[in-house]
BAPA-901394 format. One record per residue (C-alpha): z, x, y. Coordinates in Angstrom, 3 decimals, always signed. Example, Ala and Ser with C-alpha at 12.3 -4.5 7.8 and 13.67 -1.06 7.14 Angstrom:
2
<pt <+7.800, +12.300, -4.500>>
<pt <+7.140, +13.670, -1.060>>
//
This chain:
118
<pt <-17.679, -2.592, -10.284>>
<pt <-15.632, -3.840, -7.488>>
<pt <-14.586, -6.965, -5.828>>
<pt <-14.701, -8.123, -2.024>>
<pt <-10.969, -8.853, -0.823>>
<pt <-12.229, -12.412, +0.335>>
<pt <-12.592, -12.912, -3.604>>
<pt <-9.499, -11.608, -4.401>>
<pt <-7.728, -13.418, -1.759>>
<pt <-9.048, -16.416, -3.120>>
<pt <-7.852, -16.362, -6.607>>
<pt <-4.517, -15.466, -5.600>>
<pt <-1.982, -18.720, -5.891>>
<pt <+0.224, -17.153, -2.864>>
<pt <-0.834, -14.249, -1.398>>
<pt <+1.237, -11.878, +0.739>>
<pt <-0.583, -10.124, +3.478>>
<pt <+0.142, -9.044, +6.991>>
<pt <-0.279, -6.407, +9.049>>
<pt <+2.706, -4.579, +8.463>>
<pt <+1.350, -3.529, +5.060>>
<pt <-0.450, -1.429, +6.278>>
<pt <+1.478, +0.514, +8.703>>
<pt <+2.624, +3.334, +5.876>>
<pt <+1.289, +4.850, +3.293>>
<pt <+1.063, +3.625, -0.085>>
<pt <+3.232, +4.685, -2.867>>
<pt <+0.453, +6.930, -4.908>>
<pt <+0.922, +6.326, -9.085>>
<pt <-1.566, +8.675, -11.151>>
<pt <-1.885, +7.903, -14.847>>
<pt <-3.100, +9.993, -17.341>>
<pt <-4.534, +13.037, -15.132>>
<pt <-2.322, +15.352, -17.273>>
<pt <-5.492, +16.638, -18.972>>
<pt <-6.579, +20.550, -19.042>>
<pt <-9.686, +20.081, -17.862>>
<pt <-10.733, +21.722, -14.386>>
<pt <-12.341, +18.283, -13.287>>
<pt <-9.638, +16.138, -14.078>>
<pt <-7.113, +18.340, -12.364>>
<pt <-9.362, +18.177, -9.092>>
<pt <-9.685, +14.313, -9.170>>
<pt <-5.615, +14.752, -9.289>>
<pt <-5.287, +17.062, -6.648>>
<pt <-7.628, +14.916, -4.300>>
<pt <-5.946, +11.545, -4.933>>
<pt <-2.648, +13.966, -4.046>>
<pt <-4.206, +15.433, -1.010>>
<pt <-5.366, +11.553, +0.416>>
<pt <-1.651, +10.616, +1.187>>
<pt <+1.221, +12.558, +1.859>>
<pt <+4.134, +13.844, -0.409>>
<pt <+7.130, +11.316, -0.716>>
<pt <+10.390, +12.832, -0.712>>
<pt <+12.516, +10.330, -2.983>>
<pt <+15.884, +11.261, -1.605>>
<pt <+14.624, +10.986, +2.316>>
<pt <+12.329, +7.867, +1.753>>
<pt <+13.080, +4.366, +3.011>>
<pt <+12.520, +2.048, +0.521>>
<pt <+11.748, -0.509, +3.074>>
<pt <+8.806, +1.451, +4.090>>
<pt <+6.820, +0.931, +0.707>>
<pt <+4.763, -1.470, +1.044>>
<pt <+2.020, -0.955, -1.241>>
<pt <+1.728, +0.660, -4.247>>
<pt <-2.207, +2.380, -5.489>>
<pt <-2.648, +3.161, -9.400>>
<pt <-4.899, +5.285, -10.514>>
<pt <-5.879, +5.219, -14.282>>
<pt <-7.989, +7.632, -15.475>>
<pt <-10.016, +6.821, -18.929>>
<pt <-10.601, +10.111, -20.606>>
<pt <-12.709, +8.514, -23.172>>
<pt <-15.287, +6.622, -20.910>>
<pt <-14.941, +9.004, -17.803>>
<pt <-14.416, +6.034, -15.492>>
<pt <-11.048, +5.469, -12.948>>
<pt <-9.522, +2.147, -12.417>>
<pt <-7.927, +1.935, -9.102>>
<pt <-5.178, -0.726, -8.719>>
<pt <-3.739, -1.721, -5.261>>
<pt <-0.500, -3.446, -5.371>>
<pt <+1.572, -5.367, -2.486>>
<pt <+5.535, -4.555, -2.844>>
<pt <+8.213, -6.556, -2.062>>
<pt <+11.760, -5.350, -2.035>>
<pt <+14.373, -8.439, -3.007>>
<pt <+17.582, -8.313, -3.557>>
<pt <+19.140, -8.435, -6.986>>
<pt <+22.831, -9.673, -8.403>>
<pt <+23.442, -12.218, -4.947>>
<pt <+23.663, -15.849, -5.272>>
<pt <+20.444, -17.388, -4.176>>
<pt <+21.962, -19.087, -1.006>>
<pt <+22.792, -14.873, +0.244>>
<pt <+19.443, -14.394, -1.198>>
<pt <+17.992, -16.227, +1.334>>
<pt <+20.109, -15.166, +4.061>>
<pt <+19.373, -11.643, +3.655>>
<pt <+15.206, -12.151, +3.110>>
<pt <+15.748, -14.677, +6.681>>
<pt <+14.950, -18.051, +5.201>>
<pt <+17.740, -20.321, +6.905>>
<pt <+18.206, -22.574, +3.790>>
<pt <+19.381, -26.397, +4.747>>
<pt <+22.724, -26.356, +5.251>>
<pt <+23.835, -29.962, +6.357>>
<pt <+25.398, -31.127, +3.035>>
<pt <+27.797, -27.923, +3.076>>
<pt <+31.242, -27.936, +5.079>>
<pt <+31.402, -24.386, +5.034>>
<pt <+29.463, -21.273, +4.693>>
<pt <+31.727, -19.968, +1.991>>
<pt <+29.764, -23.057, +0.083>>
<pt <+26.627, -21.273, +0.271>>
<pt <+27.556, -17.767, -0.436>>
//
C-alpha cells in the first residue's frame, strides 16, 4: 500500500515543502530491527547502508531536514516507512524574538521601542 505525494499533499492543512529539504540526507530512525534473525538484521543493515552514518557530536542540527522511520512488524512481516519534514524552532524566547530569529518581521508600528518586542 502506498500513497502518491499529490494525495498526501492534499490532505495536509499547511504543508512545508521546498527544495532545500532535500539537499541532505534524512535523519534514518529504525524500530524494532533488534531481532536475531539473519533476515531482519539484513533489512537493518541495508536501510543503514542507504544513507550515511551521522556523527551526533559533528552534525549540524540545521542540516536535518527530514526524518525516515522505519517500523518493522515482526508479527505480520510487513515495514511501515514514515517520512517526516523537521523543523528546528526555538524554545524559552518570547514570541516577538521568536519571530525575529525564524525571519518573520512581525508589525511593529504600535511599539516605541524594540525592547517592547523582545
Amino acid at each position: 500500500q502506498y500513497s502518491l505525494i499529490k494525495d498526501v499533499v492534499s490532505s495536509l492543512k499547511r504543508h512545508r515543502m521546498h527544495e532545500q529539504q532535500f539537499t541532505h540526507h534524512p535523519l534514518l530512525v529504525l524500530s524494532n530491527f533488534g531481532l536475531q534473525q539473519i533476515q531482519v538484521k539484513l533489512m537493518a543493515s541495508m536501510f543503514q547502508n542507504m544513507f550515511p552514518s551521522i556523527n551526533v557530536h559533528r552534525v549540524n542540527l540545521n542540516n536535518i531536514k527530514r526524518c525516515l522511520l522505519i517500523t518493522y512488524n515482526a508479527e505480520t512481516q510487513l515495514l511501515d516507512f514514515r517520512h517526516y519534514s523537521v523543523k528546528v524552532v526555538p524554545v524559552g524566547v518570547s514570541k516577538g524574538l521568536k519571530k525575529l530569529l525564524q525571519e518573520k518581521f512581525p508589525n511593529m508600528n504600535r511599539l516605541e521601542d524594540i525592547s517592547e518586542l523582545l
